[in-house]
C-alpha positions as CSV (number, residue, x, y, z in Angstrom):
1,X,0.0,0.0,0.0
2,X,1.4,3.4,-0.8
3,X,1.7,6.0,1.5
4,X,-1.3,8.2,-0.4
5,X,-3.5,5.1,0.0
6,X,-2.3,4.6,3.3
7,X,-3.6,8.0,4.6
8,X,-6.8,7.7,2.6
9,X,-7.7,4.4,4.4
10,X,-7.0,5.8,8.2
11,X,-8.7,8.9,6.9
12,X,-12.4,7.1,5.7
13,X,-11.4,4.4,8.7
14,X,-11.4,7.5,11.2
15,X,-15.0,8.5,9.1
16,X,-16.6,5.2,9.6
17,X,-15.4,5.4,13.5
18,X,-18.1,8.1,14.1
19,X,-16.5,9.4,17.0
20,X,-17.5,13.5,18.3
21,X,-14.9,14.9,15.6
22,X,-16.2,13.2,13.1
23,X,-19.8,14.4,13.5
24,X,-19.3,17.6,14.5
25,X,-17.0,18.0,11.4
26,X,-19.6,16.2,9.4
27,X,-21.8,18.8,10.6
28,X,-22.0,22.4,9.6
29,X,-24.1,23.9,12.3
30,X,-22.0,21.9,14.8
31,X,-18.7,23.0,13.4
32,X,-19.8,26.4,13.4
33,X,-21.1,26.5,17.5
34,X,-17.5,24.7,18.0
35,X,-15.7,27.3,16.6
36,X,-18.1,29.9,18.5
37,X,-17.4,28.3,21.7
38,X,-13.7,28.1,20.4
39,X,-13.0,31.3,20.2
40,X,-10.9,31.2,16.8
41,X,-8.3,28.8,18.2
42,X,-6.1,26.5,16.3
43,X,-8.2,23.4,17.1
44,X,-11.4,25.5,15.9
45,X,-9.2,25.8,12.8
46,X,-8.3,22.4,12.3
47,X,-12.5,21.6,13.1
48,X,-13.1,23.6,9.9
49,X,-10.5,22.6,7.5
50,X,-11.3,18.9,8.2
51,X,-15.1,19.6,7.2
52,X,-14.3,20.6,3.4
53,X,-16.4,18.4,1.2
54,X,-13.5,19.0,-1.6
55,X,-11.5,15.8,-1.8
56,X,-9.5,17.1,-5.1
57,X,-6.2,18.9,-4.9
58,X,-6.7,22.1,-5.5
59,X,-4.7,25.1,-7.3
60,X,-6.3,27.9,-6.0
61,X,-4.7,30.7,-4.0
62,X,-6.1,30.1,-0.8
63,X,-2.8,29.5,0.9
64,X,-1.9,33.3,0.5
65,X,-4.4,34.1,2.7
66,X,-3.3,35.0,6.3
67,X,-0.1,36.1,5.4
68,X,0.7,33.0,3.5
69,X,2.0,34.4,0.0
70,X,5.2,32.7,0.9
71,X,4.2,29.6,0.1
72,X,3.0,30.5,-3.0
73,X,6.8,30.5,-3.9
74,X,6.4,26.2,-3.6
75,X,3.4,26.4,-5.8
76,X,-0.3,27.0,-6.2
77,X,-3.3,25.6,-3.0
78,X,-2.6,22.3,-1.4
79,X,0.9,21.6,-4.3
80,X,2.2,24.7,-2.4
81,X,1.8,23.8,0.8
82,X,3.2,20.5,0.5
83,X,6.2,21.5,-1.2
84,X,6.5,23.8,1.5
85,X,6.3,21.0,3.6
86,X,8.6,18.6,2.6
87,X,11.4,21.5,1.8
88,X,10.8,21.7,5.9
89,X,11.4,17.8,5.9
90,X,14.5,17.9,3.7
91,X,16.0,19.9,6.4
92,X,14.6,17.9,9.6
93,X,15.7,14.6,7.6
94,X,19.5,16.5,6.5
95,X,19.9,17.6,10.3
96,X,19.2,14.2,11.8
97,X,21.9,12.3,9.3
98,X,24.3,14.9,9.9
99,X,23.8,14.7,13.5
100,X,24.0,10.9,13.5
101,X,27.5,11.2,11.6
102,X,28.8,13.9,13.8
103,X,29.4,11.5,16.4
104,X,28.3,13.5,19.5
105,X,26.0,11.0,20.8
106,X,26.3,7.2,21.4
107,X,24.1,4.4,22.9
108,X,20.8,4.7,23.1
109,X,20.6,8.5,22.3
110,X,22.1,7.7,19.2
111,X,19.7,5.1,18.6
112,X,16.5,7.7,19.4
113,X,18.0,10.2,16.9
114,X,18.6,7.7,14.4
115,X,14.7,6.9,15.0
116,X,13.8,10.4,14.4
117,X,15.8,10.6,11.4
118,X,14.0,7.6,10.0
119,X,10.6,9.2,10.6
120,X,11.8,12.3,8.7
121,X,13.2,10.0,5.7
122,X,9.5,8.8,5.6
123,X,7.6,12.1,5.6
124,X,9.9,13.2,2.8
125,X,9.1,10.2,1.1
126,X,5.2,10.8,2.3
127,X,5.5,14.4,1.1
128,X,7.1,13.7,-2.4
129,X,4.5,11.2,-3.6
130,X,1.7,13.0,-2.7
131,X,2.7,15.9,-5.2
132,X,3.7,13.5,-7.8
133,X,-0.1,12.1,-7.5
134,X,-0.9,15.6,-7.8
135,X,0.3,15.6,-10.7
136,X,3.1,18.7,-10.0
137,X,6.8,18.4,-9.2
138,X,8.3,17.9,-5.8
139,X,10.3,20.9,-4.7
140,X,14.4,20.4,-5.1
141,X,16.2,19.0,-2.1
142,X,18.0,22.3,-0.9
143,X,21.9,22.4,0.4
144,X,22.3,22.7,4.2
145,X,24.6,23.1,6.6
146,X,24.3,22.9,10.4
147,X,26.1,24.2,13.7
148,X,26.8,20.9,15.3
149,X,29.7,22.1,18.1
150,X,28.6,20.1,20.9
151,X,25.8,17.5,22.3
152,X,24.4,20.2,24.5
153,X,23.8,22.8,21.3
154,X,22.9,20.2,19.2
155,X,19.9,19.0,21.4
156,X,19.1,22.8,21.5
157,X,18.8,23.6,17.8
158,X,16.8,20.0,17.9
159,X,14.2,20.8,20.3
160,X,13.7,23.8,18.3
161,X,13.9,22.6,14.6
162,X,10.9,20.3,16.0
163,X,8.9,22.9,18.1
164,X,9.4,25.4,14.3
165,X,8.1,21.7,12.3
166,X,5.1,21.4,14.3
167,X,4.2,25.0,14.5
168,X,4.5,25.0,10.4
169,X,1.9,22.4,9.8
170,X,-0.6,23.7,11.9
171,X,0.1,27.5,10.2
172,X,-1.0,25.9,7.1
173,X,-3.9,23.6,8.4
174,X,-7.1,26.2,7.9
175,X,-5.5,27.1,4.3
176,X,-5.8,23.0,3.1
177,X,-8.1,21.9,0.7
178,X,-8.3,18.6,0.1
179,X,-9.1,16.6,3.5
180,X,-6.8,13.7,2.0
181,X,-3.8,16.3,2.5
182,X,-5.1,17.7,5.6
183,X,-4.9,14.2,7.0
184,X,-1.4,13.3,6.0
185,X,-0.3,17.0,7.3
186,X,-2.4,16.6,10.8
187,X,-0.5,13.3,11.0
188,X,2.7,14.3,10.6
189,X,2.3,17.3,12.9
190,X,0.9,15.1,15.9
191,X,4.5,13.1,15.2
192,X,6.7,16.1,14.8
193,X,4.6,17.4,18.6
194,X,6.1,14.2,20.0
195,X,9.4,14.5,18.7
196,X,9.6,18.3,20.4
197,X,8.2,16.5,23.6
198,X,10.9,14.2,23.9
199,X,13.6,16.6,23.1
200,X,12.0,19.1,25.6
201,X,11.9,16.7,28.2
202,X,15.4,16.0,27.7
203,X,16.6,19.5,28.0
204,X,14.3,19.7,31.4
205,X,11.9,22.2,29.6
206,X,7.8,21.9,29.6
207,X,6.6,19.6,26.8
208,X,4.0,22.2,26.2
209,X,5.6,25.5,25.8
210,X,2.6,27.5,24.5
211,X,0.1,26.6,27.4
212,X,-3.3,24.0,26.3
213,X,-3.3,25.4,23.1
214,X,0.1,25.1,20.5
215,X,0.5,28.0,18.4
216,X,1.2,28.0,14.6
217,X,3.4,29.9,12.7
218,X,2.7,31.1,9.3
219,X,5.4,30.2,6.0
220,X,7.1,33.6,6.3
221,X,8.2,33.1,10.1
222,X,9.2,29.7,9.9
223,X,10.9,30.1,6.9
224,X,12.8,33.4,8.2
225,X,13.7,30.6,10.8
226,X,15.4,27.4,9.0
227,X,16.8,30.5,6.6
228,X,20.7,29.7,8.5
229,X,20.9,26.5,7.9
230,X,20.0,26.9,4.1
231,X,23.4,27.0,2.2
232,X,23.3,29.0,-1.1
């Protein structure tokens, strides 16, 4: 099973389940009292986005709303926010494997950021087909380059690429189209979430930083962020 197909089946799986998300995203006058009672927060967001009855891929410019029109560099609608996505993945993916060969860590941290590299490998791989099925081209792997002095740093910048990675995918979330590409992003931001809980619980820091509720970051911050690490 691909990975496309893969998301699809959790996605009408999830449908079938007919648990409260479901119907109140099922339900327009639901979702609407939800986001009332909501306030305009990010899960509101997500609540609305997951109701679109659209399952095609769409090219419009939706994703420049909200201060989005940096995305629009990646491409058009949903293509543009997952090439947006996976150039974010081409760095997570780069940092881990240059991280693993630096040779700061051994044992069974090694082992966890080899893990976590692995998981990054697969998004990219996630990320790429679904814009091939899309008919579009995947954005080009860009050159990096990291600061990787010492364990200590390294663990910092980690906590952080994370924390930038899950912040990023739910930025984009209200802007999606298609719910197929709303599910693969919501699943790889509940797994990028984990991966900045870990690393924050290693460094001794809160495994939520923003409170109850995480906050998103739209394309221009986040890519003003991994700009440093971007070689050329």
């Amino acid at each position: 099973m691909s990975k496309t197909d893969e998301y699809q089946a959790n996605r009408e799986g999830s449908k079938a389940s007919g648990s409260a998300i479901s119907r109140v995203a099922s339900d327009p006058v639901s979702r609407r009292r939800f986001v009332a009672l909501a306030g305009g927060s990010a899960a509101a967001a997500f609540l609305v986005a997951c109701g679109d009855d659209d399952d095609g891929m769409t090219t419009t410019t939706g994703a420049a709303s909200g201060g989005e029109a940096a995305v629009e560099d990646f491409g058009k609608g949903d293509v543009g926010i997952l090439n947006y996505a996976l150039t974010l993945e081409y760095l997570e993916a780069a940092f881990y494997a240059d991280v693993v060969a630096s040779g700061l860590f051994k044992g069974s941290d090694l082992a966890t950021i080899r893990k976590f590299g692995k998981t990054e490998d697969e998004h990219v791989a996630a990320l790429t087909e679904f814009v091939k099925n899309a008919g579009a081209k995947p954005a080009p792997k860009p050159k990096t380059e990291f600061p990787l002095k010492d364990a200590k740093s390294v663990l910092e910048l980690a906590a952080t690429v994370e924390n930038v990675g899950a912040a990023a995918y739910l930025g984009q979330a209200p802007n999606i189209k298609s719910p197929s590409v709303l599910a693969a992003a919501l699943s790889i931001h509940s797994v990028e979430g984990r991966h900045a809980a870990a690393l924050d619980t290693l460094r001794g820091k809160t495994i939520t930083p923003d409170g109850p509720f995480a906050k998103p970051q739209n394309a221009a911050t986040v890519l003003k962020s991994v700009e440093p690490f971007i070689v050329g």
